[in-house]
Every structure is written in structure tokens, then in C-alpha cells.
GUNUTI-414087 format. One record per residue (C-alpha): residue in three letters; x, y, z. Coordinates in steps of 0.05 Angstrom, whole numbers, plus 32768, in hexadecimal, padded with zeros to 4 digits. Example, Ala and Ser with C-alpha at 12.3 -4.5 7.8 and 13.67 -1.06 7.14 Angstrom:
2
ALA80F67FA6809C SER81117FEB808F 
This chain:
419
UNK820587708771 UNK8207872C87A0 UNK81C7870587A5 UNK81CA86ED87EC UNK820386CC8802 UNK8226868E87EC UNK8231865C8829 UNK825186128834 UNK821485DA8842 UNK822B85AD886F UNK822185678863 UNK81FC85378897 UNK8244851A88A3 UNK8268855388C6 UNK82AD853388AC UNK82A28508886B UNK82E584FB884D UNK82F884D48897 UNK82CD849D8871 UNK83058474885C UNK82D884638815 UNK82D384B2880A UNK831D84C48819 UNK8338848487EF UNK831084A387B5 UNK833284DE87B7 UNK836D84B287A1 UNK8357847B8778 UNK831C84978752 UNK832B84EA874D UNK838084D5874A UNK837A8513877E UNK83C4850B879D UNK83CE853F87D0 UNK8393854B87F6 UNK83BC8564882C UNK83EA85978835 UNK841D85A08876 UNK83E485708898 UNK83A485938888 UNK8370857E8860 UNK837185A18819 UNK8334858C87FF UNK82EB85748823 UNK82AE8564880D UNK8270859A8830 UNK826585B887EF UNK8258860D87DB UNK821E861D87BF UNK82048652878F UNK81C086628784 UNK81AD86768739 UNK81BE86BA873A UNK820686B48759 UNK821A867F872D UNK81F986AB86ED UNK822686E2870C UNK826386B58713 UNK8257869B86C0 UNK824686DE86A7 UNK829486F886CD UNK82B686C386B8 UNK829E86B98671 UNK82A88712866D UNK82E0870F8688 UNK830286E3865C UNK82E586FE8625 UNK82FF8740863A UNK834B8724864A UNK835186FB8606 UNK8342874D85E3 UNK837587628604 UNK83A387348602 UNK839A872985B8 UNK83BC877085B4 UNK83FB875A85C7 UNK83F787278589 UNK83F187638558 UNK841987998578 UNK8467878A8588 UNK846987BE85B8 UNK842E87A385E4 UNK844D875E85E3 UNK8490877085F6 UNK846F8794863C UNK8461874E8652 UNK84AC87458653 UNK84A586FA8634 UNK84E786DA8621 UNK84F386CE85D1 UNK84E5868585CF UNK84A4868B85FF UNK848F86C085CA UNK849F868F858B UNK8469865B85AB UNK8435869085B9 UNK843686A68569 UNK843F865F854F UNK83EF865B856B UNK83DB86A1855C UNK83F8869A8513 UNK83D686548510 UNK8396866A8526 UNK83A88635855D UNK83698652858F UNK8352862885C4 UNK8352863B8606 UNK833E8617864D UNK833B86578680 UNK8333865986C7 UNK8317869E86E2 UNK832C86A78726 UNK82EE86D28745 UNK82EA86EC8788 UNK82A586F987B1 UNK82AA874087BE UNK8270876C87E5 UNK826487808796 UNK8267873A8784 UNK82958714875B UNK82CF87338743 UNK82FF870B8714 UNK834C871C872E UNK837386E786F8 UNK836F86C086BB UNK838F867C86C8 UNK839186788679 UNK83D086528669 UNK83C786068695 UNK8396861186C5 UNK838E85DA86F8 UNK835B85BF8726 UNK8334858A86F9 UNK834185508728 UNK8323857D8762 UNK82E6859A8739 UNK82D98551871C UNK82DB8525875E UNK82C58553878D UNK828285638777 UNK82798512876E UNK8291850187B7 UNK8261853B87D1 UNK8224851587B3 UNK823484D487C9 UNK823884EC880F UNK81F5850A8806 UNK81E9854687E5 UNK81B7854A87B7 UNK8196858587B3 UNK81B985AD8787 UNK81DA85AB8740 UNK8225859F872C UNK823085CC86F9 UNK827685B386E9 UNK8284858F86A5 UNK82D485AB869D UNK82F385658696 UNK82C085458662 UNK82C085878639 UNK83058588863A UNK830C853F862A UNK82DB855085EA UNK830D859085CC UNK8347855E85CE UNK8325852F85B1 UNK830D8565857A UNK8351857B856C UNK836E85398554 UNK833F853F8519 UNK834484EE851C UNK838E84E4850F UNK83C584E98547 UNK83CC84DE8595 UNK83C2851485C2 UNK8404852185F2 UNK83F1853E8636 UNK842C85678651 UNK8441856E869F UNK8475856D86C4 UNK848F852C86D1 UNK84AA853F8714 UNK846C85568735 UNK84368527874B UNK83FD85638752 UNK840A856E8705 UNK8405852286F9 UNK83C1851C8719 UNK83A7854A86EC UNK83C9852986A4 UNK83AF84E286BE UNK836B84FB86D0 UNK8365850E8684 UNK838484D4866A UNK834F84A98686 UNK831784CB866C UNK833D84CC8632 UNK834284878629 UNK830384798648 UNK82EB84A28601 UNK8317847685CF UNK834C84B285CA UNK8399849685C9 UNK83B584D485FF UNK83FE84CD8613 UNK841E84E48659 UNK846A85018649 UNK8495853D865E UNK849485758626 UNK84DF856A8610 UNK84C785308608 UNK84A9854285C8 UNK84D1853A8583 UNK84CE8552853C UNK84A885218508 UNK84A1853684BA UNK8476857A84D0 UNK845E855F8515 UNK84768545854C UNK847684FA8576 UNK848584DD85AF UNK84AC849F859D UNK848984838566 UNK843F84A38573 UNK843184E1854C UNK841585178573 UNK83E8853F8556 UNK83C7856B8596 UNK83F0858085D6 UNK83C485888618 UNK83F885B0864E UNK83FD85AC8699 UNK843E85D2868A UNK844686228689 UNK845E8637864E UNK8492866A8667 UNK84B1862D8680 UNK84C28607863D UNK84F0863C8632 UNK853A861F861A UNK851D85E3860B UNK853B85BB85D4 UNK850485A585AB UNK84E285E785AD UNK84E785FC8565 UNK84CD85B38558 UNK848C85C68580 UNK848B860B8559 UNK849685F48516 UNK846285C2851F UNK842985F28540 UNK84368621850C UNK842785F184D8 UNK83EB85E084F8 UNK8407859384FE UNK840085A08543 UNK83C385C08567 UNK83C885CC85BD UNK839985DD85F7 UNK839F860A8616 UNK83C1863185D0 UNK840C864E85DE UNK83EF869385C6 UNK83C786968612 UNK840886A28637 UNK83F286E5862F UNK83B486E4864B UNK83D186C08683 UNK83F786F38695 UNK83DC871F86CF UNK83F4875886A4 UNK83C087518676 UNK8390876586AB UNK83B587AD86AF UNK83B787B48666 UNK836E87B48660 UNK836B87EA868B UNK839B88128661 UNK837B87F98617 UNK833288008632 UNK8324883885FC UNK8333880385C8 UNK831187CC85DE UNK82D587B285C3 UNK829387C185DD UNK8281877785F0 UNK82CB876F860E UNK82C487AF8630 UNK829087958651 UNK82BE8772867F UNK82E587AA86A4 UNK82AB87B086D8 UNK82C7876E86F0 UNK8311877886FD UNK832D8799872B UNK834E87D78714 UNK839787B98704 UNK83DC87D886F6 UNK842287C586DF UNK844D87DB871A UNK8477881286F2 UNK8439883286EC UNK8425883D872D UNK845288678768 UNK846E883D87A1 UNK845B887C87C3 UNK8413886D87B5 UNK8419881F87C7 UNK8431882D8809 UNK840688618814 UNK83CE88358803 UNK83E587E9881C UNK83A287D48835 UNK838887E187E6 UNK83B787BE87BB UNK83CE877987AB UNK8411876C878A UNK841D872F8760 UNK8450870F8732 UNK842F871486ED UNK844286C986DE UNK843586AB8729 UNK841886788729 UNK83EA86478768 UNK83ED8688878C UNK843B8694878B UNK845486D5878D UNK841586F7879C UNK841B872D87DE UNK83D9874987F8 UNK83E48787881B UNK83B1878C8859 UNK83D78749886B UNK8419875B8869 UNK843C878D889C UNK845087D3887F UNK849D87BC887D UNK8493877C885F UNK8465879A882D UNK849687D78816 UNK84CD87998811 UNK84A7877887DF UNK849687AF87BA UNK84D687C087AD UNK84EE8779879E UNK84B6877D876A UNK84C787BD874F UNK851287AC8747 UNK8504876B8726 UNK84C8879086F3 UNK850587BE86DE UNK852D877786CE UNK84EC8763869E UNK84CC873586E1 UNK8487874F86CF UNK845C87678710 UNK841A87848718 UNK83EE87A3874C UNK83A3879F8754 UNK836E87BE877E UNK835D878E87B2 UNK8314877287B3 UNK82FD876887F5 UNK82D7872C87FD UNK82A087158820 UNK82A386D6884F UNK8279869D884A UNK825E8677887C UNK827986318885 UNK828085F388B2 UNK82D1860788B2 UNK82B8865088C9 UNK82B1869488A0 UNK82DB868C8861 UNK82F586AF8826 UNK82DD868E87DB UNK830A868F87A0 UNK82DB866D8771 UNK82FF8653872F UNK82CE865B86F7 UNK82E1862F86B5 UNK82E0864D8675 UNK82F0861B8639 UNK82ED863E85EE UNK82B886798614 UNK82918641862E UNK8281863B867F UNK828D85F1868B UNK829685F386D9 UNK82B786068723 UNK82F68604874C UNK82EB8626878A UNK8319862D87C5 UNK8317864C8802 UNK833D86728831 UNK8344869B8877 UNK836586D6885F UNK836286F0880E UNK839786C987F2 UNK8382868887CA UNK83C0865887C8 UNK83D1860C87BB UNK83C18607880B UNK837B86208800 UNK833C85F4880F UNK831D85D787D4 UNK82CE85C787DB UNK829A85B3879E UNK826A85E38782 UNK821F85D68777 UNK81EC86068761 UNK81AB86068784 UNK816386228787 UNK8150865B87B0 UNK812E864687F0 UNK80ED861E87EF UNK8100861987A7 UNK810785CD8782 UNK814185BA8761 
């Protein structure tokens, strides 16, 4: 149940970032590129805060949850028929058993939770290249050196991810962080880690992933062996790639190890979440644990349009492999036209193997902030079952996208409480 509710603490300086030292930081310290969108600020500085309890809720969903969507997903890396109803193409497939086969396992998660009138309520697993380390690294920072101080930032992500890479080279080998070279918000996030990175001794490459080539069993970039590949790069998307079986052959040799592992493409898909519905009798006890967080989910087949329209205000379609809030339609905010459209745009393209869920929607309490009464989508990272920090974004209406505002997260005492 919710402990009292979660609110924005204004800072003494009502607009922070119009400090030009602040909002140049942004830039030159937290490489934090796009801190607006279509004119708007994306990002500020008044920071959210959790008391105990909430953020012991937040961990304890998060941590379950993943726990719960790594069971389930694991399923479709046993059974043929489970992993051919996430409609994956061939080669996408070939990556995700190179790391299952070579025990290839780590994992950085980010659980998506909402703040429902129940609580928090996970509704995705951004398992596969989740983002918002430059955000959940610099923001927190800026917030204390405009003055808050009364609270605790609970987010290590970047340093604990820094350490796993570091891990996996077992000494030998450069590790090759992956983006898109086209994109500037996926660049922010590869430079961010090669700093620390460096900062740390570790030799860590930015390059595109066909950029990748075969050496003895591994692979190299030019002449630098590679021996661990960090990806801000979905892996659905290095399908027809040239150098592919180069990358396979070499994780399934264990030359190569990667983070996050190809084998959580899976669990990145939102179908996973309607799966563990359907396998909850075989589940384990500790992974059934988790249901009581998710929303009750479907595939789209499985559920009558009949019912959907019937019931628009309940449901919330999405795209199993959106992504940044793409492709997700929330019913109570879409007209009844619009909404039957896209169902049936959905349902056409899940009959073509374009995978599509539904999912109860969670409504969500509003929190009071200096912006007004807000929605929170509070990103909860999860690296090898291990809480190591917050993204959190907020919103007017329930739908978190790249548009959303992005504020620190502290966790503080109870009132009349110290630090």
C-alpha cells in the first residue's frame, strides 16, 4: 500500500538551470545534449523525494519484478514454441542463444514503475539498452549544488556499471561501446561511460556495431581486440548485418562477453509480461512472487476487440518492441474512433508477426510539484539483481515519452526525522 505521498521539493531557487554555471553543466560535465525538446525544458533540477518506505517499495518491485521477467523469459530459451510467440527474426534469435548457450548473463534493467493508488506497479522491463545514465548521474549532482541537502542519492548505475565492464575483460582486451553513430542522445550516453571508463584505467572504444570484425575467435576494431561489447543499440536492429555471424561465433565461444547479454531481447519484450500471466502455474515460488506487481497483460490475439472497445478507459495497447514511449496508445486518452483505428492497425500487423500487447491500465496518482500535479514514471535500475539507482520522469497525462520531464531522486527521512 502507498506510504504517504511522494512530492517535488522545490529548491530556494524557483528556476535553477537559468544559472548559466548550472545549465552549461548539463553540457560539459553530464555530456547531457538535448535538454530540450520542441522548446521546453526536458530536464530541471527541484528534485522527488522518497521517504524509506516508498523507495523500499520501489527496490523490492523492481528487484521482483525482474526477477520474475528473467523466469519467464528464460522459457522461451528452452522451449521453441515459446520463443517463436515473440515473433523474433532468425538472426535476432542466433544472438540471443550465442549468450544463453555461453552462459553470457549480465544484465543492466530498467523497471519502468508507475505510482498507482496501490502503489508502484512495474508496466516494462527496459532490459535490452536501457538509457538515462547521463540524466540519473548529473542530475542528482546539479540538485545538490544548488542546495539540497537533506536527503540521500541513492543512485550508483554509472560506477556499477563502469565496474561489470571492467569485470568482464578479465584483464585482457578493450571494451567496445556500441550506438548509433547517427544519433547524438545515444552518443551522450557511450561518452558518459567512456570517461569513467578511462577515468578507471579501462581502454573503452566508441564505434558503430558493423563496425566490429572477426579476429582468430574474437573480434577487433581495427587493430584492438575486443573482448566485452557494452550496447546503446537494440538488438532487433543488427539484423542483416554483415559481420553478425562474426559477433555470434565469437559470443558463443565465450571470446566475447556483452552487457546487457543478447539472450535479454526476450525479456525486453513487452510480451514477456503476458506470458507470465499465462506460465504463472510454472513459475517459481520466489518469481511468482512478482505477478502482484504487473498489471494483468495480454498478447492481443488473446483478448476480443469486442472487449477492448468495450472497455477503452481500462487498457493500454503497446508495440511489444517500442521503445522511448513509441507505439504505446493509452485508451482514456484517445477518442473511441481513434482508439478502434489502432487497434485494428495492431491487430493486422500481430497477424503479420508485429508483436502487440495490451495491459490493464494503472491509474496513477499525481504528485505535487512546482510544475503542478504530475504523473511519475520512476525508472528503477536493476544491474545483475542488484538496485543501483533512479530515472524518473514525469508527465501530465499517463504516457511517459522522450518529451517527459526528467528530475533527480533523493530519499529522505520522515518528518522531524535526521538524515
Amino acid at each position: 500500500m502507498p506510504t504517504g505521498s511522494i512530492r517535488v521539493a522545490p529548491l530556494g531557487v524557483r528556476d535553477p538551470l537559468a544559472n548559466p554555471v548550472f545549465e552549461q553543466a548539463l553540457a560539459r560535465n553530464y555530456l547531457i545534449f538535448d535538454a530540450y525538446v520542441s522548446g521546453e525544458r526536458r530536464v530541471d533540477l527541484h528534485p522527488i523525494v522518497l521517504t524509506p518506505q516508498q523507495h523500499e517499495q520501489a527496490v523490492l518491485c523492481a528487484t521482483t519484478t525482474a526477477k520474475l521477467i528473467a523466469e519467464v523469459a528464460s522459457l522461451a530459451h528452452e522451449d521453441e514454441t515459446e520463443a517463436a510467440c515473440y515473433g523474433f527474426a532468425s538472426e535476432v534469435r542466433r544472438l540471443a542463444t550465442a549468450s544463453w548457450k555461453a552462459h553470457d548473463r549480465s544484465a543492466l534493467y530498467r523497471i519502468d514503475l508507475l505510482w498507482g493508488q496501490a502503489g508502484f506497479q512495474a508496466c516494462e522491463v527496459n532490459a535490452d539498452c536501457p538509457g538515462g545514465h547521463n540524466e540519473a548521474l548529473g542530475l542528482p549532482l546539479l540538485s545538490q549544488a544548488a542546495g539540497f541537502w537533506s536527503g540521500i542519492n541513492p543512485t550508483t548505475v554509472l560506477a556499477s556499471l563502469c565496474d561489470a565492464l571492467i569485470e568482464l575483460t578479465r584483464g585482457e582486451g578493450a571494451i567496445a561501446l556500441l550506438y548509433a553513430t547517427a544519433y547524438a542522445e545515444d552518443l551522450q550516453v557511450c561518452a558518459l561511460i567512456q570517461r569513467e571508463l578511462a577515468r578507471r584505467g579501462a581502454t573503452a572504444l566508441l564505434a558503430s556495431p558493423t563496425s566490429l570484425r572477426r579476429k582468430g575467435a574474437g573480434l577487433c576494431i581495427g587493430k584492438q581486440r575486443v573482448s566485452v561489447l557494452y550496447r546503446y543499440f537494440p538488438t532487433e536492429y543488427m539484423e542483416g548485418q554483415r559481420n553478425l555471424s562474426a559477433i555470434v561465433d565469437a559470443v558463443a565461444s565465450g571470446a566475447v562477453r556483452t552487457l546487457s547479454n543478447f539472450a535479454e531481447i526476450y525479456t525486453q519484450s513487452k510480451l514477456a509480461f503476458a506470458r507470465a500471466f499465462v506460465h504463472k502455474s510454472r513459475l517459481s515460488a520466489a518469481a511468482a512472487e512478482g505477478l502482484c506487481f504487473l498489471p494483468t497483460t495480454y498478447a492481443i490475439a488473446d483478448i476480443p476487440d469486442s472487449q477492448l472497445l468495450r472497455e477503452r478507459a481500462s487498457w493500454v495497447l503497446k508495440r511489444a518492441l517500442g521503445r522511448v514511449g513509441e507505439e504505446v496508445f493509452v485508451g482514456t486518452l484517445l477518442a473511441e474512433d481513434d482508439w478502434a483505428q489502432v487497434l485494428l492497425r495492431a491487430r493486422a500487423e500481430h497477424e503479420q508477426g508485429e508483436i502487440w500487447i495490451v495491459q490493464q491500465f494503472v491509474p496513477q496518482q499525481a504528485i505535487e510539484s512546482p510544475y503542478g500535479p504530475l504523473l511519475l514514471t520512476l525508472g528503477a535500475y536493476v544491474l545483475n539483481g542488484q538496485f543501483c539507482g533512479y530515472f524518473a520522469r514525469l508527465t501530465p497525462d499517463s504516457h511517459a515519452s522522450h518529451s517527459a520531464l526528467c528530475l533527480p531522486v533523493f530519499v529522505v527521512p520522515e518528518s522531524g526525522k535526521e538524515p
